[in-house]
Steps between C-alpha positions, in 0.01 A plus 500: 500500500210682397282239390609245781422778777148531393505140467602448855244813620196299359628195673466662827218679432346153459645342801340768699185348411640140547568549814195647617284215314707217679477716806093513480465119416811354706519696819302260710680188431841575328677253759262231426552544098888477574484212641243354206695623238826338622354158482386614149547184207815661283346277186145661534669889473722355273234376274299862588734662377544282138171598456530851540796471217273282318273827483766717418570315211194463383377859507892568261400239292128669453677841460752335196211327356279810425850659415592302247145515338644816434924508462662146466803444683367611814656256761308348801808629734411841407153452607551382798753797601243703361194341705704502800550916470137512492529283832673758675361824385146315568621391837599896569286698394084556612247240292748371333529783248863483439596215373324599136692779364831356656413181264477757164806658586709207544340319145591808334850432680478126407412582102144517520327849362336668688164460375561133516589514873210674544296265321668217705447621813138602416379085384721388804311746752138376326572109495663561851148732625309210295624190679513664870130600438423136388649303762342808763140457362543096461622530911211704605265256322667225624523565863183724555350255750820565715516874438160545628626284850786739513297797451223371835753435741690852413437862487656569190319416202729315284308442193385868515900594490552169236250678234610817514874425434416292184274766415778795544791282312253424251373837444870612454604275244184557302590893516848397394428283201257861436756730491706320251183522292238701526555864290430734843824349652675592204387862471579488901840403434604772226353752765742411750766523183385841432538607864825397506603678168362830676729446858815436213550138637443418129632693249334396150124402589445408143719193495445407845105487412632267150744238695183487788257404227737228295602315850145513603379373101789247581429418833148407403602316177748266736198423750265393170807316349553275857068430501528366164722260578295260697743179525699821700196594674466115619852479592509830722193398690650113575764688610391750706240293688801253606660828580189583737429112632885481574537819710154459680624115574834645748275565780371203544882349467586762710303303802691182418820678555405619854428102554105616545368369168151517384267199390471487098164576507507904597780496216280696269395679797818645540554558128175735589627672766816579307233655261356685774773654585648596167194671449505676845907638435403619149310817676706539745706838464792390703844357268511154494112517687684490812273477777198405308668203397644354827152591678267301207703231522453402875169640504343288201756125612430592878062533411472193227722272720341611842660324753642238302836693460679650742540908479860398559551311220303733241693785601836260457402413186385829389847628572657186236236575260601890496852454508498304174245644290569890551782520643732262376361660169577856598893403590537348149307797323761736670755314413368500125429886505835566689734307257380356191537823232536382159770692315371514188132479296453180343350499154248264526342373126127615468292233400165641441341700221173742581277688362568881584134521579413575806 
């Protein structure tokens, strides 16, 4: 009851913040949307939604890829329970900073040492930060003209706000990528160990100071093994950039389902904007980017289409596009993190040799 109570506490936590991000974007013309919404095309959501799952499965089939670069036999069902965990505790907690250590502890769960997970999680997270910044930076290149009409006929200067959120997520997964390497993260680390011999929350500093330095030695040795592999490296990228061109494509279907579709042409457009605001939610320090999210989304769709879509129909199709990829996401992650609980460790075969070398 426990586990399910805090479970249920986060959830409302969260809808706190729903409700007060519909309430900021909707309150003007709820009745209207209603009414839009009800005439919506069941095989456009329908199809939404398929490729939200599509998503899904591709980020558990990335995750039991680099896995099994590591332990054979682990299967893609795991991964997928295991990405969807990382789902929720994403969706829940502020920047995103949850889902990451969930994912460890449920590999270790699954099989997977610990050391592993962590190198798993760690060449997800940089392929993930590598192919968000891509498609961001090709977006901003690509649609600069626009961006600079935007930015004349409003106060706020979008490019100004653009730039500094790719240079923020960036700068933190450069510092990242640092502190699993660089020597004064290290020393850093055995600090805090050493602090927390002398309050007695660990009892022999010695070995905790020798298990941090072999998961950290293996940890790093995992990361080389992976950017060795380069028919991997190929495979991951494919893969992750469909991920990224699948789940930046649902707004624009999103319009088709509210029977307001938009001409083929601004197709990349919106693939941009979906960029845009991806970028925008990753600095925002609310779970799930509530707020931030449902405000960048009408503001950049209601600018670059200026009068050519209705505010109506953006906000209507905002509230499809949200519903299916966070939190249609979020129920499945909770129901992942509420019931799935493997009973036993699976002994998955290693298949790799290295060097003890650091």
């Amino acid at each position: 009851m426990g586990k399910k109570y805090k479970i249920v506490k986060k959830l409302m936590f969260l809808t706190v913040f729903t409700v007060l991000s519909l309430y900021l974007v909707f309150r003007k013309d709820y009745k209207d949307i209603i009414k839009v919404l009800s005439k919506a095309s069941h095989i456009y959501v329908i199809f939404s939604i398929i490729c939200m799952l599509l998503v899904f499965f591709i980020d558990g089939l990335i995750l039991t890829l680099i896995a099994n670069s590591f332990q054979k036999g682990y299967k893609l069902s795991k991964g997928i329970i295991n990405q969807q965990g990382n789902v929720f505790f994403n969706g829940i907690t502020p920047l995103a900073s949850g889902g990451q250590p969930f994912q460890v502890y449920l590999f270790k769960k699954q099989g997977i040492k610990i050391e592993n997970g962590i190198g798993i999680v760690f060449i997800h997270f940089l392929f993930y930060k590598f192919c968000l910044l891509s498609f961001a930076l090709f977006s901003l290149i690509y649609n600069y003209k626009n961006l600079n009409n935007m930015i004349s006929n409003n106060s706020i200067n979008l490019s100004f706000v653009l730039i500094v959120s790719f240079i923020l997520i960036s700068s933190l997964s450069i510092l990242l990528i640092l502190v699993a390497y660089l020597k004064i993260f290290q020393k850093l680390f055995h600090k805090i160990i050493h602090l927390l011999f002398k309050l007695k929350i660990i009892k022999n500093e010695d070995e905790a100071h020798n298990v941090f330095d072999k998961k950290l030695v293996s940890t790093r040795q995992n990361i080389k093994h992976i950017f060795t592999n380069y028919k991997l490296i190929f495979l991951l990228l494919f893969l992750m950039f469909l991920r990224f061109f699948i789940y930046y494509s649902i707004p624009y279907i999103c319009f088709y389902a509210i029977n307001s579709p938009i001409d083929k042409k601004h197709f990349i457009d919106c693939l941009s904007l979906s960029s845009f605001i991806s970028l925008v939610s990753g600095i925002v320090p609310l779970p799930g980017g509530s707020v931030g999210v449902e405000l960048s989304y009408n503001y950049l769709f209601s600018n670059f289409f200026n009068n050519q879509i209705s505010s109506i129909d953006i906000n209507s199709s905002l509230l499809v596009w949200r519903s299916i990829t966070f939190y249609l996401g979020l129920i499945l992650g909770a129901l992942v993190v509420i019931f799935y609980n493997p009973r036993k460790k699976y002994n998955l075969t290693k298949n790799i040799k290295i060097d003890n070398k650091i």
